[in-house]
C-alpha positions in Angstrom: 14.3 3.5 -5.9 10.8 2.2 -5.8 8.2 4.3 -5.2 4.0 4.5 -5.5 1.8 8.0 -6.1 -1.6 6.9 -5.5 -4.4 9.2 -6.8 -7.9 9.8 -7.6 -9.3 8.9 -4.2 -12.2 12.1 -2.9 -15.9 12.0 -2.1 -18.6 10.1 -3.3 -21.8 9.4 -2.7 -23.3 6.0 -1.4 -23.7 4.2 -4.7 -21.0 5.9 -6.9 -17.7 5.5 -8.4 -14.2 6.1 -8.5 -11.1 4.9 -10.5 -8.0 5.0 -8.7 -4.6 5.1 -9.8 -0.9 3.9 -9.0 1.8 5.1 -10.6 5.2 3.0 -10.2 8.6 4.3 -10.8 11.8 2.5 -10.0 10.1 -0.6 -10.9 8.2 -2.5 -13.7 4.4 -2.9 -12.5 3.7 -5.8 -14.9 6.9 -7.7 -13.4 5.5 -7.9 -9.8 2.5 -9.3 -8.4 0.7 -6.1 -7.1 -1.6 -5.0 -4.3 -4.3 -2.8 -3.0 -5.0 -2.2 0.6 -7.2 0.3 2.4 -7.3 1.3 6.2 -10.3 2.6 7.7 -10.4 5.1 10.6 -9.3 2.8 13.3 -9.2 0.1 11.8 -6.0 -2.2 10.9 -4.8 -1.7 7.0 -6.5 -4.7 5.3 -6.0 -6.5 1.4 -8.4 -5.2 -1.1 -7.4 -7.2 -4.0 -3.8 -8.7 -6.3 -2.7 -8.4 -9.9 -0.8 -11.2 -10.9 2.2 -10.4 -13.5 -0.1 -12.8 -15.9 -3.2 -10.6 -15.1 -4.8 -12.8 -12.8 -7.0 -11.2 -9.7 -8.1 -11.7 -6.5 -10.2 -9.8 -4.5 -11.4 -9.7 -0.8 -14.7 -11.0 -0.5 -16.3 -7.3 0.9 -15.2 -6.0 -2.9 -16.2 -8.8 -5.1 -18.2 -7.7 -8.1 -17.8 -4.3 -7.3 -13.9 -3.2 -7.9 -12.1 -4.5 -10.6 -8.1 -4.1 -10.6 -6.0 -3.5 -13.9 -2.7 -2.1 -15.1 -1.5 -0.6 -18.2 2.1 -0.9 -18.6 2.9 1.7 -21.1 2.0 4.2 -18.2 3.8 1.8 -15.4 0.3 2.4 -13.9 -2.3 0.3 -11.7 -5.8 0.7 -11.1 -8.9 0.1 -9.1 -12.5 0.7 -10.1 -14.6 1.1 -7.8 -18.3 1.2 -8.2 -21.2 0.7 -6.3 -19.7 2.3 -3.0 -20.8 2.3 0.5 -19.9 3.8 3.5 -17.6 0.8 4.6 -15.6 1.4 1.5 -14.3 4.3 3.1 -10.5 4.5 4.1 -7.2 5.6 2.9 -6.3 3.1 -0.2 -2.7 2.2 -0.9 -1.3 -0.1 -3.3 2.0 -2.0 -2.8 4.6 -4.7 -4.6 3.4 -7.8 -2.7 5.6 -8.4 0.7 7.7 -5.0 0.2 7.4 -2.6 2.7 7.6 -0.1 0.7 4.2 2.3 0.8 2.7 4.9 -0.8 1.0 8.2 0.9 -2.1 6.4 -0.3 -5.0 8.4 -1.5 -8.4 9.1 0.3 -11.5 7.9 -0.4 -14.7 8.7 1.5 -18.5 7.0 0.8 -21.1 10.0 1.9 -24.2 11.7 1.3 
């Protein structure tokens, strides 16, 4: 069964970082193209950036230069660094197999002073 545990979201202030992780079970990480989302209060979920199988990555043009996305697959794990933070980078982040519907919980992140 394929499932996500996305962690290492909290608080942060305007400026700061964060590194957050997805563990994969069920499911080889460096087999699949994967994803991150986030969705803001009241906002629809939106694409944050992809990890192709061969490492390539794409990012959505808000997070360029800011979050990088990587995976190490003796720990079947993704990530997303995140620096340089604002309050629009705040939302509930979830990462995903691209076009599965299979989702995490997700894991909070908030941008505050």
């Amino acid at each position: 069964q394929v499932q996500f545990v996305e962690s290492g979201g909290g608080l942060v202030q305007p400026g700061g970082s964060l590194r957050l992780s997805c563990a994969g079970s069920g499911f080889s990480l460096s087999d699949e193209i994967m994803t991150w989302h986030r969705q803001a209060p009241g906002k629809t979920r939106e694409w944050v950036a992809t990890l192709f199988p061969g490492g390539a990555t794409f990012y959505t043009d808000s997070v360029k230069g800011r979050f990088t996305v990587s995976r190490d697959d003796a720990k079947n794990t993704m990530y997303l660094q995140m620096s340089s933070l604002n309050a629009e980078d705040t939302a509930l982040y979830y990462c995903q197999i691209q076009g599965s519907t299979t989702w995490g919980q997700g894991t909070q992140v908030t941008v505050s002073s």
